[in-house]
Each structure stands twice: as structure tokens, then as C-alpha cells.
Backbone bond lengths (Angstrom), bond angles and torsions (degrees), N, CA, C in turn:
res aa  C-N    CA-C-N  psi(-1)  N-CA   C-N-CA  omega(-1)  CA-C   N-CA-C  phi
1 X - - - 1.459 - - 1.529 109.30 -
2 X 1.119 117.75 132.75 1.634 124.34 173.59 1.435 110.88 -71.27
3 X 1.499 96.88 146.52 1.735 101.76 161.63 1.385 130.39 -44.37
4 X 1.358 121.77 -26.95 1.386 136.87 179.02 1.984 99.70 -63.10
5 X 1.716 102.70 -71.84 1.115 114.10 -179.92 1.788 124.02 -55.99
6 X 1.389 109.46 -14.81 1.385 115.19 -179.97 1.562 91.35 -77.63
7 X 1.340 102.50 -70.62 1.605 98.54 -179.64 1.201 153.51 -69.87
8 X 1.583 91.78 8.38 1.978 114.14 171.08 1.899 82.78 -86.70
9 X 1.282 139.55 -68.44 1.091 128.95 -151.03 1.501 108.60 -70.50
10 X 1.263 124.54 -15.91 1.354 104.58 171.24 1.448 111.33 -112.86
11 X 1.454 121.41 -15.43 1.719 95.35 141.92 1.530 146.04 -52.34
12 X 1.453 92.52 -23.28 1.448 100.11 -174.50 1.800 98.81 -73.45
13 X 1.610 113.46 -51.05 1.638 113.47 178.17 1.611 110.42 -48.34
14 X 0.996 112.70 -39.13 1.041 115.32 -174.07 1.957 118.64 -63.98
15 X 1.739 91.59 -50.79 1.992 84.11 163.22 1.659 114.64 -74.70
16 X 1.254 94.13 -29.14 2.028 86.50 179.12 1.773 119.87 -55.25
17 X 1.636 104.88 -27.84 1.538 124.42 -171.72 1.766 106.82 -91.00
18 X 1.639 106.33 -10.58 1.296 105.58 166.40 1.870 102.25 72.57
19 X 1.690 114.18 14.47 1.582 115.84 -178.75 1.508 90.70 -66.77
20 X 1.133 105.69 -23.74 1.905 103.38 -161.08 1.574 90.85 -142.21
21 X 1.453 88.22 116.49 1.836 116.20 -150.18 1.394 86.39 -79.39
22 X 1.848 115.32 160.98 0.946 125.97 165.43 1.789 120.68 -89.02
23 X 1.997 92.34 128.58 1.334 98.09 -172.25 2.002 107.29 118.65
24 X 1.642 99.98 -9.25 1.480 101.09 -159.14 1.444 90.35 -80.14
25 X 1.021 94.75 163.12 2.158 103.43 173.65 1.144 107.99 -123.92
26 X 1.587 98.50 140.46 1.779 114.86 -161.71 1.820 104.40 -132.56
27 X 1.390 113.04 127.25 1.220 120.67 -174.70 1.890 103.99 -87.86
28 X 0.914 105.81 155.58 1.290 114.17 151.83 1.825 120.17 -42.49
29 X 0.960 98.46 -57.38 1.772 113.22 170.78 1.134 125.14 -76.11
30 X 1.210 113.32 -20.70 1.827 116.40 164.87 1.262 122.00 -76.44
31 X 1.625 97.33 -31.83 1.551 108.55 -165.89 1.483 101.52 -81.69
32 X 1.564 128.90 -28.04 1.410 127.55 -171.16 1.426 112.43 -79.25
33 X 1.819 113.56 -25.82 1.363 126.51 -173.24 1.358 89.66 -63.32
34 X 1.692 117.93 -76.68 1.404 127.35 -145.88 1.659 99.04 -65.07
35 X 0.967 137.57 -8.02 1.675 137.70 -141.45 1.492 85.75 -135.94
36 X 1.501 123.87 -24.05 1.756 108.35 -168.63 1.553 126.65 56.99
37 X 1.494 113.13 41.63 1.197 121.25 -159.47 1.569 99.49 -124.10
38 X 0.958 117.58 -173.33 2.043 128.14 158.96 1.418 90.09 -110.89
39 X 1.870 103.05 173.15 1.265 128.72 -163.97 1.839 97.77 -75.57
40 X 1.150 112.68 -41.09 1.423 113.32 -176.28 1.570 135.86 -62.67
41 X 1.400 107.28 -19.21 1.541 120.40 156.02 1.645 110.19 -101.27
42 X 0.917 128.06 0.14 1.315 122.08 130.23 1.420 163.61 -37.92
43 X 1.688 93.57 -56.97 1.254 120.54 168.67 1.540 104.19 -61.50
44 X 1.392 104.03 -59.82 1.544 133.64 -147.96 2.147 86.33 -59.99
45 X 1.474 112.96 -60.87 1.177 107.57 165.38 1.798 145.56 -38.77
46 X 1.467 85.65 -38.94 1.294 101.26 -178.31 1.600 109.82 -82.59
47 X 0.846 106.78 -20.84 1.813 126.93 172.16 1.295 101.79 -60.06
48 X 0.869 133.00 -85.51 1.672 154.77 178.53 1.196 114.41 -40.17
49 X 1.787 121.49 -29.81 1.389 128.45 -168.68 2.255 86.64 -98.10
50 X 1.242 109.32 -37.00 1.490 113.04 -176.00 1.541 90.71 -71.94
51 X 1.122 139.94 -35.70 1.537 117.07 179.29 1.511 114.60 -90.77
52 X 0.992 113.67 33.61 1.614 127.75 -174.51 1.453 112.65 -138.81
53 X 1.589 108.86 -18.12 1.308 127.08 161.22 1.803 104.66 73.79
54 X 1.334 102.90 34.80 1.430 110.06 149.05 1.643 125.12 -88.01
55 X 0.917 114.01 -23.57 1.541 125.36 -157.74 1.930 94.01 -132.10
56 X 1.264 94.71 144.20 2.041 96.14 -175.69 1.716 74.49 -128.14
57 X 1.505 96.91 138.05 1.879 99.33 171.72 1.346 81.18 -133.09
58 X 1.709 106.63 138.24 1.468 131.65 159.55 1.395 117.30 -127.52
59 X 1.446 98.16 125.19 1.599 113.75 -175.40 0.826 135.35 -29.41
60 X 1.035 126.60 106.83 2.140 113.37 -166.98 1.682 120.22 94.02
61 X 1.003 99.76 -36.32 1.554 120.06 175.66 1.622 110.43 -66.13
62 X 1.407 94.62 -92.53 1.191 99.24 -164.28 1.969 132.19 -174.65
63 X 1.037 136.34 -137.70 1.553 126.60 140.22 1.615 103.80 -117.72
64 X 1.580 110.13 153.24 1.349 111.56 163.36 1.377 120.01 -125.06
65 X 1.264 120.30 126.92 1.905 110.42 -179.66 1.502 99.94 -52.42
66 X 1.313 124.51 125.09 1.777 123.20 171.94 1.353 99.82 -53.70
67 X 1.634 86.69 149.76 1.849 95.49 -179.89 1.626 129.25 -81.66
68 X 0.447 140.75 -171.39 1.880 145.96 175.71 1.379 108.27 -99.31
69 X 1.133 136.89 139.41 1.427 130.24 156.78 1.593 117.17 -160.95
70 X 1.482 119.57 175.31 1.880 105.91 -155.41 1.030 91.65 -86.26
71 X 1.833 137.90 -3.22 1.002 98.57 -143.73 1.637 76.81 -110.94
72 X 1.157 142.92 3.35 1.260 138.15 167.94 1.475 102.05 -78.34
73 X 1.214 117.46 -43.44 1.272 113.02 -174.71 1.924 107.45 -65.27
74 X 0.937 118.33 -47.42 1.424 116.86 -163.79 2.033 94.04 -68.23
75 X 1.405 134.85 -22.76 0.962 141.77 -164.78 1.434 95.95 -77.65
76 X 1.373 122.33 -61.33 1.258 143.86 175.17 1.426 121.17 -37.05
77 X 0.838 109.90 -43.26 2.082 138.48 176.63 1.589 86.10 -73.79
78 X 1.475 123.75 -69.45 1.821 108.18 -154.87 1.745 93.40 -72.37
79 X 1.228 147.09 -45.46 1.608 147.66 172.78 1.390 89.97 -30.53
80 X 1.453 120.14 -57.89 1.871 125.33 -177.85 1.460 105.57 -49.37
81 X 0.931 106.88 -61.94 1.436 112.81 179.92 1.575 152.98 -34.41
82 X 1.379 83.07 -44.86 1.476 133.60 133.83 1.764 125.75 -30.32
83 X 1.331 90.63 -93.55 1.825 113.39 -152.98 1.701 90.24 -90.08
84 X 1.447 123.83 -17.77 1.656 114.77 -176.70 1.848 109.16 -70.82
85 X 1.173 84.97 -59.81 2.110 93.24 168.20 1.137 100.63 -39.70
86 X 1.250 144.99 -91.64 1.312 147.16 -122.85 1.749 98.88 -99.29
87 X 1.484 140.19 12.42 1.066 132.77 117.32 1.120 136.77 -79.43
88 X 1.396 118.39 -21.25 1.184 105.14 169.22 1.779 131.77 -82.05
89 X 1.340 101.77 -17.67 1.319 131.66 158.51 1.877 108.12 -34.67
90 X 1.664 82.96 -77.63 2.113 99.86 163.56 0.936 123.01 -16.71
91 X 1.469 90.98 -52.55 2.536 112.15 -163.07 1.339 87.99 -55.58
92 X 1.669 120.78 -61.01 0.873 116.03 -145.62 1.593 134.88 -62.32
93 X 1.488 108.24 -19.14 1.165 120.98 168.42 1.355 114.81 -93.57
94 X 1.413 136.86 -19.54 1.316 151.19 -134.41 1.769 102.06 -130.73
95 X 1.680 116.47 -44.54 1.397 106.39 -161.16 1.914 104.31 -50.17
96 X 1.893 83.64 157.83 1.760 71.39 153.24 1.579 107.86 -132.47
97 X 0.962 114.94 156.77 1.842 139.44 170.46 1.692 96.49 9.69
98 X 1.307 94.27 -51.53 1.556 108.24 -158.51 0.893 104.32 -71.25
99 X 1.669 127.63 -52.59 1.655 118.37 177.07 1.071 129.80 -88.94
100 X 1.781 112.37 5.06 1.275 116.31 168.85 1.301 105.15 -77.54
101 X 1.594 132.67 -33.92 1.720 124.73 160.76 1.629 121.86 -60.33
102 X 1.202 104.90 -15.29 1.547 104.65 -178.25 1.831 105.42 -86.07
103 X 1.669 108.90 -24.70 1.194 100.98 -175.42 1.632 89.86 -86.66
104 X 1.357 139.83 -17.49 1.760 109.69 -168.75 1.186 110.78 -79.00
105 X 1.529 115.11 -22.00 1.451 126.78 -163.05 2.063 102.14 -74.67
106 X 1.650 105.09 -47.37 1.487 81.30 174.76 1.817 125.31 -89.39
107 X 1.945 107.30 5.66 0.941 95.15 -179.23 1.660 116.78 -93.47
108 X 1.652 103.30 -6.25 1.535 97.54 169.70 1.979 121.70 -73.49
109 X 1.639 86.37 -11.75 1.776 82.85 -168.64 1.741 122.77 -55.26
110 X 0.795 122.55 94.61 1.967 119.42 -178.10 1.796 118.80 -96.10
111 X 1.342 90.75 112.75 1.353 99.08 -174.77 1.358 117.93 -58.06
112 X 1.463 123.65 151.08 1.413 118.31 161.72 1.470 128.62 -73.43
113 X 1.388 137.54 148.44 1.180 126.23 -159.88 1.507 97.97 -84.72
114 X 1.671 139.89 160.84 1.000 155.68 -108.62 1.601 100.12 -41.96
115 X 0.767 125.44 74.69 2.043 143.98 178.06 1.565 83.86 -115.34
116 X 1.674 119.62 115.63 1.580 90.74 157.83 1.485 115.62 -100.93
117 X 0.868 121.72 33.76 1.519 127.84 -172.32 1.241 86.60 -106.72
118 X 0.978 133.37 -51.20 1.637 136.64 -151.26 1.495 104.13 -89.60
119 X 1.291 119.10 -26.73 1.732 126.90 170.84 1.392 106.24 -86.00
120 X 1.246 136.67 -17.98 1.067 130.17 -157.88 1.619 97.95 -118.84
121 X 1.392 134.95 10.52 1.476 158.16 153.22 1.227 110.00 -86.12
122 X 1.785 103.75 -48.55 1.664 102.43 154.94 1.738 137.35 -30.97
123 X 1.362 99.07 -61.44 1.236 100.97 -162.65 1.212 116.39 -82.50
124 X 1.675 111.56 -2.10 1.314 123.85 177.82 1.703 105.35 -92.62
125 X 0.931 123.07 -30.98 1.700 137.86 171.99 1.546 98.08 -73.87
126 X 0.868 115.19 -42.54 1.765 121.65 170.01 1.633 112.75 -53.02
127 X 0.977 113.23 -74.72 1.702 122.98 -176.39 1.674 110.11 -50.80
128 X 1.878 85.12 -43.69 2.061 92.25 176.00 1.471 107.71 -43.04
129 X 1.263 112.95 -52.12 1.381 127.05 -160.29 1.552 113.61 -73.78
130 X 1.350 125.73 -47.44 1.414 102.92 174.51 1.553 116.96 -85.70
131 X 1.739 112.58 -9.82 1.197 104.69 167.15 1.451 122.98 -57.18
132 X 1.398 114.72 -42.84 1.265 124.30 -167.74 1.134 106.27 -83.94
133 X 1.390 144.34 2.61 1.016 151.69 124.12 1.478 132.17 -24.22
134 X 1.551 80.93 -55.30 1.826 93.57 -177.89 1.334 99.43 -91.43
135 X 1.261 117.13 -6.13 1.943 101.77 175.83 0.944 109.28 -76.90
136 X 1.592 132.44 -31.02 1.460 149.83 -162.59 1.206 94.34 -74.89
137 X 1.460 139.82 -47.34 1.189 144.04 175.37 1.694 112.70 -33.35
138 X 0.929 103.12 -56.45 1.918 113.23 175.66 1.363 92.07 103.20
139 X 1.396 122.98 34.09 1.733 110.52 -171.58 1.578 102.92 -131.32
140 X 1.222 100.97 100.35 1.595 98.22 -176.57 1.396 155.00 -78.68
141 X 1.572 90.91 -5.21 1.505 145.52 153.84 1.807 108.21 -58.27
142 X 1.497 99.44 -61.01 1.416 92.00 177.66 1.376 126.59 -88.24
143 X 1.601 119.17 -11.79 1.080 144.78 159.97 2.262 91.41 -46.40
144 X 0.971 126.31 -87.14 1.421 141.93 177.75 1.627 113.91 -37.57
145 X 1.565 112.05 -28.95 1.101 112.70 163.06 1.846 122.33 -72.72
146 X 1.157 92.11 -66.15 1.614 117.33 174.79 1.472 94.02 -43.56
147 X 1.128 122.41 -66.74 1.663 108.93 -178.39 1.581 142.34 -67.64
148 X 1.270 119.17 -0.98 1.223 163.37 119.21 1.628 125.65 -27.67
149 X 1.111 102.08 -44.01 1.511 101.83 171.54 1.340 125.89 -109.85
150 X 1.527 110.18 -54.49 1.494 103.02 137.15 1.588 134.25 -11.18
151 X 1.224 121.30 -63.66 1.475 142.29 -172.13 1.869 96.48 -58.50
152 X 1.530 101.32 -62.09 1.657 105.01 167.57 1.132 126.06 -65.36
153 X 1.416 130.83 -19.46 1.278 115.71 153.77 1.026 178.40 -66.65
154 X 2.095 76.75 -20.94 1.051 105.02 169.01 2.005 120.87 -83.81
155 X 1.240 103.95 -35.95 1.638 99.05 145.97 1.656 120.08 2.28
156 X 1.652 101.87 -85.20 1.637 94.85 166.84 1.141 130.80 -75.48
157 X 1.457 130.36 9.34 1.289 128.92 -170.25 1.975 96.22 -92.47
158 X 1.691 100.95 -41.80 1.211 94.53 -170.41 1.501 109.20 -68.68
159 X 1.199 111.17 -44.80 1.512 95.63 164.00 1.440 152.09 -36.30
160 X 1.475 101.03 -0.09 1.548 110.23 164.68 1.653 105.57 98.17
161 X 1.607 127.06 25.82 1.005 105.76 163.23 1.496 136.95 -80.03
162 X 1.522 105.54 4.21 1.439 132.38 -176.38 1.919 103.92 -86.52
163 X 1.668 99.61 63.64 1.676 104.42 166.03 1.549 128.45 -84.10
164 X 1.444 107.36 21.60 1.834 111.03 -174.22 1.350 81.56 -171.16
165 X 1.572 103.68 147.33 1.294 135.45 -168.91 1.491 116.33 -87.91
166 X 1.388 120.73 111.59 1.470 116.39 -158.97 1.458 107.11 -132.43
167 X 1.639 109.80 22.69 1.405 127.66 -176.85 1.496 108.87 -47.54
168 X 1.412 102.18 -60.10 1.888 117.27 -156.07 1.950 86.99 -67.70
169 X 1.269 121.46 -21.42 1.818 113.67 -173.95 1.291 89.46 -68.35
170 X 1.531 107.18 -68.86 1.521 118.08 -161.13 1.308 131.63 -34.73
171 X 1.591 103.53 -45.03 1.291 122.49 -173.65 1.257 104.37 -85.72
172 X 1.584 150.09 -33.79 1.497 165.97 156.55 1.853 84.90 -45.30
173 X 1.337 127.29 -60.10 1.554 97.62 -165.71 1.521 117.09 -97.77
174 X 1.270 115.60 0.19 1.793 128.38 -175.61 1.942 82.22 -79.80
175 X 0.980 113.88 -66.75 1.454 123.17 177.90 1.519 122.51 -11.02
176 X 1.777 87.38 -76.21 1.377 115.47 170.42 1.523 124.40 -60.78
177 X 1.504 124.72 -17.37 1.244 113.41 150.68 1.423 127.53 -77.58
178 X 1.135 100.36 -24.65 1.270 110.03 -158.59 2.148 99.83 -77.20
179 X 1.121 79.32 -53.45 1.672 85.39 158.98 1.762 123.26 -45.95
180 X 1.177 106.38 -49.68 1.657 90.56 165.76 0.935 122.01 -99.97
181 X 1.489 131.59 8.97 1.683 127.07 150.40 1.843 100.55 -58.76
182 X 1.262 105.35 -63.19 1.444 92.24 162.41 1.538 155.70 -5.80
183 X 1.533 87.92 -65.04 1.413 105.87 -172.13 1.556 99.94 -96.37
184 X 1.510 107.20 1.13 1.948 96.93 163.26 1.823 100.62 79.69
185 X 1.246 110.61 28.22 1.678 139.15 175.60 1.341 123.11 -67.49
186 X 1.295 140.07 6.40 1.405 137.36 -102.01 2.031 99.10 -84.62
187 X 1.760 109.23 -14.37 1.191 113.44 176.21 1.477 121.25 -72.11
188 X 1.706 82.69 -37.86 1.731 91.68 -168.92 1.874 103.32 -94.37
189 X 1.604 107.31 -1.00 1.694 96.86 157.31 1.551 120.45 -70.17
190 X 1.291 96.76 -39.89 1.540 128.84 -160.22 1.955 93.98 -60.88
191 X 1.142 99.49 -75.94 1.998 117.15 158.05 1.350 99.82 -29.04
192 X 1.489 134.56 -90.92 1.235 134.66 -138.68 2.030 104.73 -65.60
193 X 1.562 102.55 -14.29 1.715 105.14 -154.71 1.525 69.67 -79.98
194 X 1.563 114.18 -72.24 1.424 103.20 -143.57 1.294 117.62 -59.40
195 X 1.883 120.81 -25.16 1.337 100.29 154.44 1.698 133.72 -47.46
196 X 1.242 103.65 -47.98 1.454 105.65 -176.62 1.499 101.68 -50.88
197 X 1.291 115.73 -41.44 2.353 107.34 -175.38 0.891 108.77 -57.97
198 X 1.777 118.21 -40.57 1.066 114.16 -164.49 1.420 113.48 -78.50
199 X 1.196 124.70 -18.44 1.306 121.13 -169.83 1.529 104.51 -83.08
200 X 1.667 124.72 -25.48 1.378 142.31 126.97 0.945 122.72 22.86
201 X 1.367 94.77 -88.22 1.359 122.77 -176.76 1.793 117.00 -65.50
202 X 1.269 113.95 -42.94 0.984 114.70 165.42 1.344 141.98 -60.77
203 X 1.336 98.12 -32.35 1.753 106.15 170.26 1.792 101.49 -73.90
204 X 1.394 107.80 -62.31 1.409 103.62 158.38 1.623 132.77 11.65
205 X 1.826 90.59 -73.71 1.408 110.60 174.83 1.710 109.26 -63.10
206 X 1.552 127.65 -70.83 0.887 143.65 151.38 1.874 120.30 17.41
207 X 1.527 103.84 -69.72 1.138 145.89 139.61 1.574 125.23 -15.20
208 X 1.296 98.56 -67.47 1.513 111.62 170.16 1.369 114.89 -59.30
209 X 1.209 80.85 -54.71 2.172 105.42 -175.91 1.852 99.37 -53.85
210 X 1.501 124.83 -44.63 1.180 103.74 -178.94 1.447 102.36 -89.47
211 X 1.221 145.10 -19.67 1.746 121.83 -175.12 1.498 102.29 -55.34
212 X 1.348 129.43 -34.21 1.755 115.34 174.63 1.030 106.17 -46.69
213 X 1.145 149.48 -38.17 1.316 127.59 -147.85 2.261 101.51 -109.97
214 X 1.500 87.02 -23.82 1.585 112.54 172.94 1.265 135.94 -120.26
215 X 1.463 121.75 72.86 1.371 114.92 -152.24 1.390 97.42 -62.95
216 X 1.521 113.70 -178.39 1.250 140.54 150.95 0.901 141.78 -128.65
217 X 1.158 163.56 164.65 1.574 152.22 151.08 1.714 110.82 -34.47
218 X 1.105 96.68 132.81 1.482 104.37 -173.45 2.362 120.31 70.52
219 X 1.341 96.56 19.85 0.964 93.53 -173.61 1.526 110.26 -136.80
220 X 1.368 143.13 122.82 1.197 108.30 -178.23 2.061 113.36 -82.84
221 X 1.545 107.93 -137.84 1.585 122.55 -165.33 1.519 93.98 -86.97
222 X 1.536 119.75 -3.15 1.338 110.05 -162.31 1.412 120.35 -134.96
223 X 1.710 107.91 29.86 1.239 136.36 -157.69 1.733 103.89 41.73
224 X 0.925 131.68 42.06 1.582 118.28 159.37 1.056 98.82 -120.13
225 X 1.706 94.48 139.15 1.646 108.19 159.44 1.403 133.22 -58.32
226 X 1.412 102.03 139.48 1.529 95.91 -162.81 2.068 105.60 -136.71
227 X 1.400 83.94 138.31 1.818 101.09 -162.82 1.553 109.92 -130.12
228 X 1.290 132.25 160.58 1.480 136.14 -161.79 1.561 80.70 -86.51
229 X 1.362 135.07 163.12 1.570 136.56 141.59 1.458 110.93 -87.14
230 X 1.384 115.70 171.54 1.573 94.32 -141.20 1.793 92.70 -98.74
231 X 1.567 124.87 5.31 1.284 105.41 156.11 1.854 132.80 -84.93
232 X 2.068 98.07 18.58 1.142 94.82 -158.84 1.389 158.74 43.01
233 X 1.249 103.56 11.79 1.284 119.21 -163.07 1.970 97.81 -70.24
234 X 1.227 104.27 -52.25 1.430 134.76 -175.78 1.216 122.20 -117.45
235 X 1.534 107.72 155.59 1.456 105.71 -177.96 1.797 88.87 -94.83
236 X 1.240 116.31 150.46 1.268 129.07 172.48 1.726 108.19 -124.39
237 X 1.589 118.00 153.39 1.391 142.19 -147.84 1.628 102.04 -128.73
238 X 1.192 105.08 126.51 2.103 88.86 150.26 1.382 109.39 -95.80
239 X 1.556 84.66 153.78 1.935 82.97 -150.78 2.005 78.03 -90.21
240 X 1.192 159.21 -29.45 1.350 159.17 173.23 1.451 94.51 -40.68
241 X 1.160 127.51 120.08 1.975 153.73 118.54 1.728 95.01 -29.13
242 X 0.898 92.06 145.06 1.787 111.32 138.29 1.443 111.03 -55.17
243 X 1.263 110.40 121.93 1.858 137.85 174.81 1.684 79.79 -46.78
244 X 1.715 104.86 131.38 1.581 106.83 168.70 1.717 99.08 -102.16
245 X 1.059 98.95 151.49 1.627 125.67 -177.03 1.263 127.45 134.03
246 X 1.618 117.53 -7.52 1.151 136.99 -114.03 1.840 89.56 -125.38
């Protein structure tokens, strides 16, 4: 693996894990110090992560980790909404033996409530699980989708929007799909996923609704996420709530 490729994949863990907050600004020279790299697998990284729309580079300036905001997030959830049913639907005719054990194993995992070690095993047992979902599918297209959004979602997840413990749901509906991918179900996968998004989505909202009253890191007093703009001058807001109904 090249220096370029070592350090596109662990920059990228690194903004997905939220170590390097959204909105932070990264020099050429910072990034080679902390990373132990030269400027030239740098660039080459940061290139690749800016056409993937992790990284915003402005001329003269600098790189910026892209920012967070609801309204990507609430976009992100309906794309889920979407493309999660109709792989798991796939599994159901398609899984084999093998990845039907790979899906029980990350859908039994249940995090402990404010443990972040144990939530943050989560979300990696999380992504396993509907990815491998969509691999089972045989669709490699949706395989690339599904992993794609996932990957961005978790962005805000690591950020701590997980303030109430929703283990015993999670694991009751990761279960329950996974059970009729199993049993070769493909209606009642298709049924059980989009309940599970939807219910998603709703805690989601939920979520939002309590950071007003509880900020967090990365959030301001008014449940929106909140990020430097990249001349720092100001802190900047998305002015979009969470879609109510939700």
C-alpha cells in the first residue's frame, strides 16, 4: 500500500470518528507532522477525500474537514430509507449460511448506555450489519450505496447524538431482520427494515428535540449542529431542524 493510500484510509477514520472535528482546518504541514508523511501523499489524499466530499479544499487557504448539518443528516436517513428495504429484501433470497452468521453476530451486539467504548463498537457492529446485508444481496451497486451512507452517518452518531439508551430496540429489530433474511422472508425483511429506519428516524428526531435543552459537543442550544466556517471568523449554524413528524 502507498503512502498516499495509508493516509487517505486513516484520514478518512479519523473524520468518520469525529478525532478531527467537523469544520477543523488542516494545513499541508500539520497534516504531514501529525500523520509522519511528506506533502505529496497528502495532497494526493486530501484530493480523493475532497472528491468524496469529506474534506472542502480552498485555494490558498487550506483543507477543511466538511461540516455536519441536519439537513444532510435528515437526507441521509430518507436515501436509508430507501436502499435499506430493498436489500434486505435481496438477503433474503440470496444470503448464504455464512453471512447469515455474520449478520446475527453484529446484530446481537448491544451497547452499554453512556460506555463510549461500548457505543462506539456499536456503530461499527452497526454499519457491519447493514453492509453485510447488502453484500448478501449480490448487488454491488447497492452494496456501494448502502456503504456510503452508513459511513456518513455515522459521523453524527459519533458525535454523541446517542443521549438515551436504545440498545434492547436495536437489538429486538437488527434481530428481527436478520431472522427473516434467514427464513428466505424477503417481504417481511423488506417490512421489518423499513420499520426499523423508520423508527430511526424517529429517535433521530427525538434526539434533536432533547440536545436543546442538553447541548453537546458539536451541537448547539437549539439542537443544530454547529461547525467553525472555514474563514473562522464565526461560528456558523444550519438554519434546518429535524423534519417534524418524525
Amino acid at each position: 500500500m502507498t503512502s498516499s493510500a495509508r493516509l487517505y484510509r486513516k484520514l478518512k477514520q479519523d473524520i468518520i470518528g469525529c478525532v478531527l472535528s467537523p469544520g477543523k482546518s488542516l494545513s499541508e504541514g500539520e497534516l504531514g507532522k501529525r500523520y509522519k508523511t511528506s506533502r505529496t501523499p497528502v495532497r494526493e489524499a486530501c484530493r480523493n477525500l475532497a472528491n468524496e466530499g469529506f474534506i472542502t479544499i480552498i485555494p490558498f487557504r487550506g483543507y477543511f474537514v466538511s461540516p455536519l448539518t441536519v439537513a444532510e443528516f435528515n437526507n441521509l436517513e430518507e436515501v436509508q430509507l430507501i436502499v435499506d428495504p430493498a436489500a434486505a429484501a435481496l438477503a433474503a433470497e440470496r444470503a448464504t449460511p455464512s453471512q447469515i452468521t455474520q449478520m446475527e453476530k453484529s446484530a446481537r451486539y448491544k451497547y452499554k448506555s453512556k460506555v463510549k467504548e461500548s457505543y462506539y463498537r456499536f456503530l461499527e457492529e452497526n454499519r457491519s450489519l447493514h453492509v453485510g446485508i447488502a453484500t448478501a444481496s449480490g448487488n454491488n451497486h447497492l452494496v456501494d450505496i448502502v456503504s456510503n451512507v452508513h459511513t456518513r452517518l455515522m459521523r453524527y452518531f459519533y458525535l454523541g447524538l446517542s443521549l438515551h439508551s436504545f440498545g434492547s430496540e436495536l437489538v429486538e429489530e437488527h434481530c428481527s431482520i436478520v431472522e427473516a433474511i434467514k427464513k428466505h422472508k424477503p417481504d417481511e425483511a423488506r417490512k421489518l427494515t423499513h420499520q426499523h429506519i423508520s423508527n430511526t428516524i424517529r429517535r433521530s428526531s427525538s434526539l434533536f428535540r432533547t440536545v436543546r435543552n442538553n447541548p453537546i459537543d458539536g451541537l448547539d442550544g437549539e439542537g443544530q449542529i454547529q461547525y467553525r466556517s472555514v474563514n473562522h471568523a464565526q461560528t456558523t449554524t444550519e438554519s434546518q431542524t429535524a423534519r417534524p413528524g418524525r
